[in-house]
VEXZAZA-482932 format. One record per residue (C-alpha): residue number from 0; x, y, z. Coordinates in steps of 0.1 Angstrom, whole numbers. Layout:
<NUM; <X; Y; Z>>
...
END
This chain:
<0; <-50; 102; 60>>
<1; <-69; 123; 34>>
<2; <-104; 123; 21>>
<3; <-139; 141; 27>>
<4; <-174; 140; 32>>
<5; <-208; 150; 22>>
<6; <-232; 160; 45>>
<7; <-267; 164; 28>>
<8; <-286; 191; 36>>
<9; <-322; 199; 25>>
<10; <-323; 236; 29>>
<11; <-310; 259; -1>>
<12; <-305; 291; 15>>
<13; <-276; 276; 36>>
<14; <-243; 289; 30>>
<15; <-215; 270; 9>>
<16; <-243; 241; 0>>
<17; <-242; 230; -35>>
<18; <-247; 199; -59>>
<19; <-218; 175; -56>>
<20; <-213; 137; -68>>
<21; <-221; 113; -39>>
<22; <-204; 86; -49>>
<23; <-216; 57; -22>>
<24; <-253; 70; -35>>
<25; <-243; 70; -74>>
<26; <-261; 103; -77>>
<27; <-258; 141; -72>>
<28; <-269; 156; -36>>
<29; <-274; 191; -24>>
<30; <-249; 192; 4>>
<31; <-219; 208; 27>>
<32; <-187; 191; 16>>
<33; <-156; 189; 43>>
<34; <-121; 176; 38>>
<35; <-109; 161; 65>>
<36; <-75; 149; 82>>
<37; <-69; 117; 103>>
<38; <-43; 102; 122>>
<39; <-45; 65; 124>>
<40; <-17; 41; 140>>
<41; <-35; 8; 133>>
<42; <-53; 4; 166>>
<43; <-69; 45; 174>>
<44; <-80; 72; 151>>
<45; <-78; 109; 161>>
<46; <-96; 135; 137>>
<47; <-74; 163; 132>>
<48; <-89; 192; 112>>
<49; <-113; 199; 88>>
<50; <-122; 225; 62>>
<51; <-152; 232; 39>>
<52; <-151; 231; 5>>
<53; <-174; 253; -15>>
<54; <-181; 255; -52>>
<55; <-157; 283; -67>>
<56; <-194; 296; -86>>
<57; <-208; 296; -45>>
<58; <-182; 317; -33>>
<59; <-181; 344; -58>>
<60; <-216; 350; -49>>
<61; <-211; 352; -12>>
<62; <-174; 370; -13>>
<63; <-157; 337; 2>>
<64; <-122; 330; -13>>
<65; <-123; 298; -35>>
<66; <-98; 270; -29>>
<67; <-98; 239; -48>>
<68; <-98; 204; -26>>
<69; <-65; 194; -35>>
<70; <-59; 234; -19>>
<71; <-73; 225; 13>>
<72; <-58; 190; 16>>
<73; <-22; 209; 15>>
<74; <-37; 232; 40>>
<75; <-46; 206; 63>>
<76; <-14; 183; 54>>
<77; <7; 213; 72>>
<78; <-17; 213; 97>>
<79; <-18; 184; 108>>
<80; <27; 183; 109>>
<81; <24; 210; 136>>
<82; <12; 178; 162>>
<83; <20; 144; 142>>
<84; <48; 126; 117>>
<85; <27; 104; 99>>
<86; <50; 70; 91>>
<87; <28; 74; 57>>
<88; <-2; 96; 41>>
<89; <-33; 75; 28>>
<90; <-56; 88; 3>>
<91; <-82; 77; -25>>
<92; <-74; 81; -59>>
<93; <-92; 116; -64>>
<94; <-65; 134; -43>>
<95; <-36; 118; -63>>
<96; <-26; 152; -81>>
<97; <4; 164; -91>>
<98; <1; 195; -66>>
<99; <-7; 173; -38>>
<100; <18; 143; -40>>
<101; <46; 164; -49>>
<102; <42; 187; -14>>
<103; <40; 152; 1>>
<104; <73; 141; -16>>
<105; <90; 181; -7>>
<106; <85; 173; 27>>
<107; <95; 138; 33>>
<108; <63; 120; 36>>
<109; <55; 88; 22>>
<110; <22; 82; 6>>
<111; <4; 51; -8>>
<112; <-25; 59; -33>>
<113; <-50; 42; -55>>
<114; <-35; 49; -95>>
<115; <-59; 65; -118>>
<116; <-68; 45; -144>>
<117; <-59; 67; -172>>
<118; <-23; 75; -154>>
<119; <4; 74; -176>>
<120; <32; 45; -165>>
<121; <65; 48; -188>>
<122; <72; 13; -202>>
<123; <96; 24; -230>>
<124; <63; 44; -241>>
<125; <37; 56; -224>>
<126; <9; 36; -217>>
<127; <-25; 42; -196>>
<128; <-24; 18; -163>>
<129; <-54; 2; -174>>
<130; <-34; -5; -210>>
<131; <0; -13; -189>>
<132; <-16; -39; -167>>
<133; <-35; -58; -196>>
<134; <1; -54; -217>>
<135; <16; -76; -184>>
<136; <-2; -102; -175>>
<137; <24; -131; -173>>
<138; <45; -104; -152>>
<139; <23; -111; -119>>
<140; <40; -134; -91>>
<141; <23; -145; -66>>
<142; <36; -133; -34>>
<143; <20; -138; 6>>
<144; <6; -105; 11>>
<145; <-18; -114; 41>>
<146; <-49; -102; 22>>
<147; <-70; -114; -4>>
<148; <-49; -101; -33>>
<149; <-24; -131; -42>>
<150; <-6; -117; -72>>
<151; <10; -88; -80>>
<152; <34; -71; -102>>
<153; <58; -39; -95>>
<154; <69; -14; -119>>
<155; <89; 18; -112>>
<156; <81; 53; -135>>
<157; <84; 91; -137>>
<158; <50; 104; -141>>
<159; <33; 140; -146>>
<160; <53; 163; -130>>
<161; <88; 141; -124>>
<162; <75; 121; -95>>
<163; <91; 91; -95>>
<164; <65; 65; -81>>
<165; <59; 30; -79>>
<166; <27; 11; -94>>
<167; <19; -22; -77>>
<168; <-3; -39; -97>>
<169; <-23; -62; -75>>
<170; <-50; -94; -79>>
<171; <-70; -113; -63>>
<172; <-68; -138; -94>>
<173; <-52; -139; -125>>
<174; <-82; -135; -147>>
<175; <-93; -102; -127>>
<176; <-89; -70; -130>>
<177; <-60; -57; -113>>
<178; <-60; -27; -81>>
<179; <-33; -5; -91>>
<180; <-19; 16; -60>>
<181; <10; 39; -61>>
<182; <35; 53; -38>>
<183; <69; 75; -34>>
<184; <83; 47; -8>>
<185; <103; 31; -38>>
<186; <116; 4; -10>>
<187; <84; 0; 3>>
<188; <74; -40; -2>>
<189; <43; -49; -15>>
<190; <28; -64; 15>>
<191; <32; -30; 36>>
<192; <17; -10; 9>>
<193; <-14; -25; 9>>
<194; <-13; -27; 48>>
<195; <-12; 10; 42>>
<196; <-40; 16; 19>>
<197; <-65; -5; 35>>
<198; <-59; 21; 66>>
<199; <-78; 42; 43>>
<200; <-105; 25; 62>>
<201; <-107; 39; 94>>
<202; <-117; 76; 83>>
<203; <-147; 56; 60>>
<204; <-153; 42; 96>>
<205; <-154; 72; 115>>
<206; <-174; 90; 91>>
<207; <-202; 67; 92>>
<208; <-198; 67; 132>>
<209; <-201; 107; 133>>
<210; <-233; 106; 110>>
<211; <-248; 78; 123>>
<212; <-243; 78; 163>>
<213; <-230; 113; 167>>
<214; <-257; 137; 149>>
<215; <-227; 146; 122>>
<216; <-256; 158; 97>>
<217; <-280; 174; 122>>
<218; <-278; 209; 119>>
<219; <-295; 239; 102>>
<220; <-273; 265; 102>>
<221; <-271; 300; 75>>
<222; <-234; 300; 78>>
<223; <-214; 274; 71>>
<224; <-187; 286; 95>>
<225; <-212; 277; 123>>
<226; <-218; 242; 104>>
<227; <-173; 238; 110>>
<228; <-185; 242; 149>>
<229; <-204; 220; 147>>
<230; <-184; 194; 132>>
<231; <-156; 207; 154>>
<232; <-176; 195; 186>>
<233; <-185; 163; 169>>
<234; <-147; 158; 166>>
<235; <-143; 163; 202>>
<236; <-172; 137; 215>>
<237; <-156; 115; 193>>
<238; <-121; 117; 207>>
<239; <-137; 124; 243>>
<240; <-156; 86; 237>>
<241; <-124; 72; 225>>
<242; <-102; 82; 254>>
<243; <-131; 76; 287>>
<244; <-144; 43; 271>>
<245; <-105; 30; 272>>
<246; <-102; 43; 311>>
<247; <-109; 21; 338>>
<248; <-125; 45; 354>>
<249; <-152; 42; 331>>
<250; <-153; 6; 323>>
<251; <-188; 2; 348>>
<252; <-202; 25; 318>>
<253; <-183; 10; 290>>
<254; <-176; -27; 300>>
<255; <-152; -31; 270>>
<256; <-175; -16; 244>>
<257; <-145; -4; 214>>
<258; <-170; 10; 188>>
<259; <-184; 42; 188>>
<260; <-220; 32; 186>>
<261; <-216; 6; 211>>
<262; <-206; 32; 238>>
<263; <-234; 55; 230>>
<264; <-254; 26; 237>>
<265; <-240; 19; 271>>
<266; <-239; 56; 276>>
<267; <-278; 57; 272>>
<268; <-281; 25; 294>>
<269; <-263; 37; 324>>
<270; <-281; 72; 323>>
<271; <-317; 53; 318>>
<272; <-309; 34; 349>>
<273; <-297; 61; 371>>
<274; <-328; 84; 359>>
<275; <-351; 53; 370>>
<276; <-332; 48; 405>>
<277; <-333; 85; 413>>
<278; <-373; 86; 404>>
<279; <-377; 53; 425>>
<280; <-357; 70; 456>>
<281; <-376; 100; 454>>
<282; <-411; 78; 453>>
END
C-alpha cells in the first residue's frame, strides 16, 4: 500500500520543511512530508521504503531535484517489486492519477482506490461520480459484503488516459451518500474490493504507532537526508518489535502483547524490574 505522512516540525531552517495541508488537523502545518510503502497480508505489516517529498519552490533553493508525489510513489512501487508481489496495491484517493494507476496496470498489479469525486464515469456521456451515483439510485442491490455498507451498484468505464476501471458504488443506506472506490481487477467482486481498501488501514495504524510509541517526530536535524535515517531506524524497531514480540523466546517480555504500544510497555516493565533487582542485589 501507498500513502504518506507529515511530520511537524517547529524549526524553519530545517531542510525540505514546508507548509503542507494536514488533513486529520483541517489546517496547514510546517512539516517534513514522506511517502511511504507497506506490505500488508491481513495479519502483519512490514514498512518497506520511504522517500521525502519537498516543495518543487524548496528544492530550487537548496539545488535538490524536484519530484512530484505521484513521482516518488512510482519510485517506491518498483521498489518495493524487487522483495514482494503484492496480490493488490491500496491507496487513498489523492494518488489515483493517471501516471500512477496506469504503471500499476503496465505491470500487472491490481489496485483498489477511493474515486474522486469529480472523476468522469462514461454512462453514454460523461458524468462526474458524484452526478453518476445520484443519476442511479434505484441501480443499488443489496448484496452481503461483511461490512457495514449493504448496497452497492457496479459500473464498468474507460476513463482519463484509457484505463479501463471499475466504480463500485457502495452504501451503508439508501438515503446516503454513496463511497465510490475503483479498481483495474474488472473480476474482482464487490465484497473483496472493499476487503482490500479497508487494508488501507494498517499504514494509518502504523503511522500513529511510529509517532506515538516510537519517537517518529523526534528529531532536529538541518538535513533532511539525516531526518530519512531517522525514519529508517524507526522502520527497523518497528519490524524488530513485530518479529521478537511473536518469538517464544520473548514471550516472558511480551506475554502476547500484539500492538506496538503494548510491547513498548512491557518492554519498559521488564527493564524497570531488572534495574530494581540488580540495585537490590548490589544493596
Amino acid at each position: 500500500m501507498l500513502d504518506d505522512t507529515l511530520v511537524e516540525k517547529s524549526g524553519h531552517e530545517m531542510e525540505g520543511t514546508g507548509w503542507l495541508y494536514d488533513y486529520g488537523q483541517h489546517r496547514n502545518v510546517w512539516c517534513h512530508c514522506f511517502v511511504t510503502t507497506m506490505y500488508s497480508d491481513g495479519d502483519e505489516r512490514v514498512p518497506m521504503h520511504l522517500e521525502p517529498y519537498v516543495r518543487e519552490e524548496v528544492c530550487v533553493s537548496s539545488g535538490r531535484e524536484f519530484r512530484t508525489k505521484n513521482e516518488l510513489a512510482v519510485e517506491l512501487v518498483n521498489k518495493a517489486l524487487q522483495y514482494v508481489r503484492p496480490d493488490v496495491v491500496v491507496f487513498d484517493s489523492w494518488y489515483g492519477s493517471q501516471e500512477l494507476m496506469n504503471h500499476l496496470d503496465s505491470r500487472g498489479l491490481r489496485f483498489v482506490t477511493e474515486s474522486k469525486s469529480n472523476r468522469l464515469i462514461d454512462d453514454g456521456g460523461k458524468k462526474q461520480v458524484r452526478d453518476y451515483a445520484a443519476c442511479h439510485p434505484d441501480e443499488f442491490v443489496e448484496v452481503d459484503t461483511g461490512t457495514e455498507y449493504r448496497y452497492a451498484h457496479e459500473a464498468v468505464s474507460e476513463i482519463k488516459g484509457g484505463l479501463v476501471v471499475k466504480f463500485v458504488l457502495l452504501k451503508q443506506r439508501l438515503v446516503l451518500k454513496a463511497l465510490v472506490l475503483m479498481t483495474n481487477a474488472l473480476d474482482m467482486d464487490v465484497r473483496d474490493v472493499i476487503i482490500s481498501y479497508k487494508r488501507r488501514w494498517d499504514i494509518e495504524v502504523y503511522y500513529r504507532d511510529c509517532k506515538q510509541c516510537l519517537g517518529m517526530g523526534e528529531y532536529q536535524v538541518r538535513s533532511i537526508d539525516v531526518g530519512v535515517i531517522h525514519l529508517l531506524l524507526v522502520n527497523l524497531v518497528h519490524t524488530l518489535l513485530k518479529g521478537i514480540a511473536s518469538s517464544r523466546l520473548f514471550q516472558h517480555i511480551f506475554h502476547g502483547a500484539n500492538s506496538i504500544g503494548a510491547m513498548c510497555e512491557a518492554l519498559k516493565r521488564f527493564v524497570a524490574v531488572r534495574l530494581i533487582k540488580r540495585s537490590a542485589s548490589r544493596g
